[in-house]
C-alpha positions in Angstrom: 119.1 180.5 94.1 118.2 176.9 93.6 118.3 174.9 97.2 119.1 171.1 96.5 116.0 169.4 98.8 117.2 168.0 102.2 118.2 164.0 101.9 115.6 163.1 103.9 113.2 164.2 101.7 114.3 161.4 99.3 115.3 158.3 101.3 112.5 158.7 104.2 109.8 157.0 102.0 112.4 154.1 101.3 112.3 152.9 105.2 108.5 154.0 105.8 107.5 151.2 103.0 110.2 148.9 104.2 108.6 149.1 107.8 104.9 149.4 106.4 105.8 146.0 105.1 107.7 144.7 107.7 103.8 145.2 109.5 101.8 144.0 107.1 104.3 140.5 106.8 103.8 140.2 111.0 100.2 141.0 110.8 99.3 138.3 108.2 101.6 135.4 109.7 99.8 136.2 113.6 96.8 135.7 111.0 98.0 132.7 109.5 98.9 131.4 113.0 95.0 132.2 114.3 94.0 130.0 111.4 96.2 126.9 112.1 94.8 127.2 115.7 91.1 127.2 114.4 92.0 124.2 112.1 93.4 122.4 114.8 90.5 122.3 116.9 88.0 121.6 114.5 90.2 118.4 113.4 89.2 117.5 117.2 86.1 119.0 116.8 84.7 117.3 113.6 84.8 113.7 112.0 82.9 111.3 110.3 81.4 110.6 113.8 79.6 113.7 115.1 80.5 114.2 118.8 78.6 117.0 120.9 81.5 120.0 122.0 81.1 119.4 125.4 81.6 115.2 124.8 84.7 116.7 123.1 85.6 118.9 125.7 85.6 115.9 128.3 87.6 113.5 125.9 90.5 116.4 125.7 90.6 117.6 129.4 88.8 114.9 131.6 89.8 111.3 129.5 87.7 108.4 131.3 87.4 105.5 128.8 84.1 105.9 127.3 83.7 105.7 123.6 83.5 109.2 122.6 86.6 110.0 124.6 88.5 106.8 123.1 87.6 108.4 119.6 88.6 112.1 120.5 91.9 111.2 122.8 93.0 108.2 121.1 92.6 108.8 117.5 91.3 112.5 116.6 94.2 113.9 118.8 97.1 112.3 117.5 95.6 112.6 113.8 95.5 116.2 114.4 99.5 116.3 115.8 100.5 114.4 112.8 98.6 116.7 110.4 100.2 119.5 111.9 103.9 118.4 112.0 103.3 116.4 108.2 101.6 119.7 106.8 104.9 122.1 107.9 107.2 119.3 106.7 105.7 118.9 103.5 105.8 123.0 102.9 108.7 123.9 104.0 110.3 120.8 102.0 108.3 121.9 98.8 109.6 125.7 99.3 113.4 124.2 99.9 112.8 122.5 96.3 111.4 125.2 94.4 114.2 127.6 96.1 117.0 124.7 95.4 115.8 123.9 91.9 115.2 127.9 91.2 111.4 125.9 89.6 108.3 127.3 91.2 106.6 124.2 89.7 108.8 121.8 91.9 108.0 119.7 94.8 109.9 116.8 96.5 108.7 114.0 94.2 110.8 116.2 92.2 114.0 114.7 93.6 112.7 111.2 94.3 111.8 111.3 97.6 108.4 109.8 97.6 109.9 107.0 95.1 112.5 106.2 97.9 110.5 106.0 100.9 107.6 104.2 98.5 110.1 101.4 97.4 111.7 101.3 100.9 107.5 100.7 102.2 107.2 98.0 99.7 110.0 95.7 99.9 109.7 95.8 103.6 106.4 94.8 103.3 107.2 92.1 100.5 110.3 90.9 101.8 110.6 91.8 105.8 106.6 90.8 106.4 106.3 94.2 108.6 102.5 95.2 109.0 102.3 98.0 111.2 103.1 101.3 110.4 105.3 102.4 113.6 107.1 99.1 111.7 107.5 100.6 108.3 108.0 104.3 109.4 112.0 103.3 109.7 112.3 101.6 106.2 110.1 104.7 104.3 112.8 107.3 106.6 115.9 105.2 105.1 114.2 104.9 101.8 113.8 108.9 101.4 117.3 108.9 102.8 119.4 106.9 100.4 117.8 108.7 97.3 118.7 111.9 98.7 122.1 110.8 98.8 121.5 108.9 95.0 120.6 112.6 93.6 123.7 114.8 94.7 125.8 112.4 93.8 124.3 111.5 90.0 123.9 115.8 90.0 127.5 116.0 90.3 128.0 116.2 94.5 130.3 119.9 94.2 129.1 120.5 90.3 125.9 119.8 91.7 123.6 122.4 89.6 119.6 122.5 89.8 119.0 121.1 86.6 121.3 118.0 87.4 119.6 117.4 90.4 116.4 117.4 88.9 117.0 115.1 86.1 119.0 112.8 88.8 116.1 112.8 90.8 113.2 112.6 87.6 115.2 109.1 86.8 115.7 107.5 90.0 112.0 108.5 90.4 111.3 106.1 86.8 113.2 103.4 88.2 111.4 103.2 91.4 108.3 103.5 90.2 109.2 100.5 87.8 110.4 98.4 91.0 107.5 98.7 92.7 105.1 97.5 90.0 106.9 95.1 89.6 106.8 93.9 93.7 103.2 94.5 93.8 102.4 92.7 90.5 104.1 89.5 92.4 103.0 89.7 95.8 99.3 90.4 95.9 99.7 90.8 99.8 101.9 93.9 99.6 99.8 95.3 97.1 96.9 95.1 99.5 98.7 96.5 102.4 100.2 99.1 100.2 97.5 100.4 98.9 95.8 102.3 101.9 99.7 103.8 102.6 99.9 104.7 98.7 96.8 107.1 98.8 97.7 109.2 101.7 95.7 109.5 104.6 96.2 110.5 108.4 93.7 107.9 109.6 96.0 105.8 110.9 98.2 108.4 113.2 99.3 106.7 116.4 101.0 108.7 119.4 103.8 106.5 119.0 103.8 107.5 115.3 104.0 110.9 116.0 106.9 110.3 118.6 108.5 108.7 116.0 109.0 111.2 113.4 108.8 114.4 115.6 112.4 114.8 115.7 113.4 114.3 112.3 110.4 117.0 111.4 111.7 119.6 113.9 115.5 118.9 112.7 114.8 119.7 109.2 112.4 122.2 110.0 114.9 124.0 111.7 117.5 123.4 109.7 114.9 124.8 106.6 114.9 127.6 108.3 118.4 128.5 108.9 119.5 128.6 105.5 116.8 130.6 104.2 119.5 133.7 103.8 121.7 131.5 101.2 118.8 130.3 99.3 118.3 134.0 98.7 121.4 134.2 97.3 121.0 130.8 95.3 117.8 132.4 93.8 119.8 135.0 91.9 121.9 132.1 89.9 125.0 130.7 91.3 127.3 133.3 89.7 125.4 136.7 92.1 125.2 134.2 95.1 129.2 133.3 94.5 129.6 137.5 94.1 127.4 137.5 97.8 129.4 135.1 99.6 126.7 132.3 99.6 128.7 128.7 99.9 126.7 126.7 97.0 127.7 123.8 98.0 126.9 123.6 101.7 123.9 125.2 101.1 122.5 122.9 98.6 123.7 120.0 101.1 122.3 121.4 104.0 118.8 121.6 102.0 118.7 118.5 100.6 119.1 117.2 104.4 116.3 119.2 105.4 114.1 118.0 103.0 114.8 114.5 103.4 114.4 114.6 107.2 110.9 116.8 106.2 109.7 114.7 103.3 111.1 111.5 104.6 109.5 111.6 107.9 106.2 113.0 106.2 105.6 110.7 103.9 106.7 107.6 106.2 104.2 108.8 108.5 101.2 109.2 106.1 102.3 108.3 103.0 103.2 110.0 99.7 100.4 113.2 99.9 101.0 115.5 96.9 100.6 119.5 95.7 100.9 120.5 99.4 104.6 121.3 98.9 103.8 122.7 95.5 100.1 125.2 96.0 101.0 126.8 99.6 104.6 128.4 98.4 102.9 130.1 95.3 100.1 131.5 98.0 102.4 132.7 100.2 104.9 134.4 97.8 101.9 136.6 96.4 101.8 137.8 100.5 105.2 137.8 100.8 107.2 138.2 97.6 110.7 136.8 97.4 112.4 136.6 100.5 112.7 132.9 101.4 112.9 134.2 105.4 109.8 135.1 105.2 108.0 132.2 102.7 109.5 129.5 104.9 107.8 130.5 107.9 104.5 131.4 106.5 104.9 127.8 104.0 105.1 126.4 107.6 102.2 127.2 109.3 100.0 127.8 106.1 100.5 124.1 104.9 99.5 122.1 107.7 96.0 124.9 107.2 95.5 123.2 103.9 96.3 119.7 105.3 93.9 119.2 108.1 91.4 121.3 105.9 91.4 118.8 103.4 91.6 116.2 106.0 88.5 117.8 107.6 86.6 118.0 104.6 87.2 114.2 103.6 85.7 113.2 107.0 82.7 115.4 106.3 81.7 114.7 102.8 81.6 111.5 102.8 79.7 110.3 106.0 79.5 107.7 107.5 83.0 107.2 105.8 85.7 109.4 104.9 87.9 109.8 101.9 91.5 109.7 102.3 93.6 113.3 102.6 95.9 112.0 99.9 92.7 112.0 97.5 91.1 115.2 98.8 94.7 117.1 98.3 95.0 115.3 94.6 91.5 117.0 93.3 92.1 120.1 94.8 95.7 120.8 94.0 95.3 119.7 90.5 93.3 122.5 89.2 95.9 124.5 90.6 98.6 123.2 89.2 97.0 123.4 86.1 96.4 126.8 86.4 100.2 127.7 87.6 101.3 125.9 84.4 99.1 127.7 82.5 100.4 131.0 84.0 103.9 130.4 83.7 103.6 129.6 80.3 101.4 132.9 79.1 104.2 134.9 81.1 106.6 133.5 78.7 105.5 134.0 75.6 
């Protein structure tokens, strides 16, 4: 007589690799985490001015006014804050995207972002004389802001589809870009102020600064992270996520809110850095795989890694100078893009 084998026998393995990867997921985001927290304390640590540990050590905990504590409280500090908070924006903005847009080769620029705040920098530079940065931080916010709102409603507000929003986005972008050539072509003196912001660079982080855009960050990271369920769904096409339950529209709303408030405040704080948003997702997701609940959190604390890496590395390589973060990013992410085109395009043939 043939004996049928017991159910268990077939569906125990299913859980077992479900929890074996549930493990492996925890264990490499406590990982990831350890990382960030080395990072963060070599951009303290390290700079284009070499400080003994324990001169470091007394500028952190026991602040009295001497140079070296000046350099590590008042500028390394707050540098490595806004690294931190601009590295998880820009990550979990660029995973938003390339969920939103269903493109693993998209980032925010995508959309227009860094056109808006750019154009919002310039003109107040131009036409409103602001100089400082904790000036400026409010126009670049607005800038990111009204584009945002520019896209949905070019992509069609409730028709809204990715590929709408993208070429919205793609020709605001060209018409920006346009208008501030054009501003710095007649005013030399916003070209010259523009042009340090325009690289990207954390040199200039201010506690004030950080003040500043720390709530917007924490908004949209928060909010990034509470729709990471639907974007699931969206990844499927609209049709399966319809069949799920997901509610398109509010979803796609509620993102591109959360990656204005990310990008937005990012880039008004440092400036239009680029490939962030665009290398760490593609890292993570061969750790990961798929599911945007866990690639958010892991985009979060891996990007700010790469950030105050390449930060770092600019301090170091060029002493007694430093090259901006924008330009470190730029050389090392395009390789990498490169390559991810590359790939994409030998997987479809």
């Amino acid at each position: 007589m043939l004996v049928d084998s017991p159910p268990e026998a077939t569906t125990a393995p299913a859980p077992a690799a479900s929890r074996r990867r549930h493990v492996l997921r925890s264990a490499g985001l406590v990982a990831s985490v350890a990382a960030l927290a080395v990072i963060a304390v070599l951009g303290i640590a390290v700079g284009a001015k070499q400080i003994p540990l324990d001169q470091v050590w007394h500028g952190v905990f026991h602040y009295s006014g001497t140079d070296t504590d000046v350099v590590v409280h008042d500028v390394r500090i707050p540098r490595t804050l806004l690294g931190l908070l601009a590295g998880a924006a820009l990550g979990l903005a660029g995973t938003v995207m390339q969920a939103l847009t269903r493109n693993p080769l998209a980032d925010p620029g995508v959309l227009g972002i860094n056109a808006g705040a750019s154009a919002a920098v310039v003109s107040a530079i131009s036409f409103f004389g602001v100089t400082s940065l904790t000036g400026y931080v409010w126009f670049a916010f607005a800038g990111a802001a009204a584009v945002s709102v520019a896209v949905y409603v070019l992509g069609g507000t409730r028709s809204a589809t990715p590929v709408r929003l993208a070429l919205a986005g793609t020709a605001l972008s060209a018409v920006l870009v346009g208008y501030i050539n054009a501003v710095n072509l007649t005013d030399t003196a916003a070209l010259d102020k523009m042009r340090f912001w325009t690289v990207g660079s954390l040199a200039g982080a201010t506690m004030p600064t950080v003040d500043r855009i720390a709530p917007f960050l924490i908004v949209g990271g928060v909010l990034a992270l509470l729709i990471a369920r639907p974007l699931n769904a969206i990844a499927l096409g609209d049709d399966q996520a319809r069949a799920l339950g997901a509610r398109l529209t509010r979803t796609r709303v509620l993102a591109m809110v959360a990656v204005t408030l990310l990008c937005g405040g990012a880039t008004a704080a440092c400036g239009p850095i680029v490939y962030v948003g665009l290398m760490v997702p593609h890292v993570v997701r061969a750790v990961t795989g798929p599911d945007m609940r866990w690639i958010l959190p892991y985009s979060a604390v891996l990007s700010p890694v790469l950030l105050l890496g390449a930060d770092i590395l600019g301090r170091v390589v060029a002493r007694p100078g430093e090259l901006q973060v924008g330009i470190v990013t730029a050389v090392v992410g395009g390789p990498v893009f490169i390559h991810l085109v590359r790939r994409r395009r030998m997987a479809q043939l």
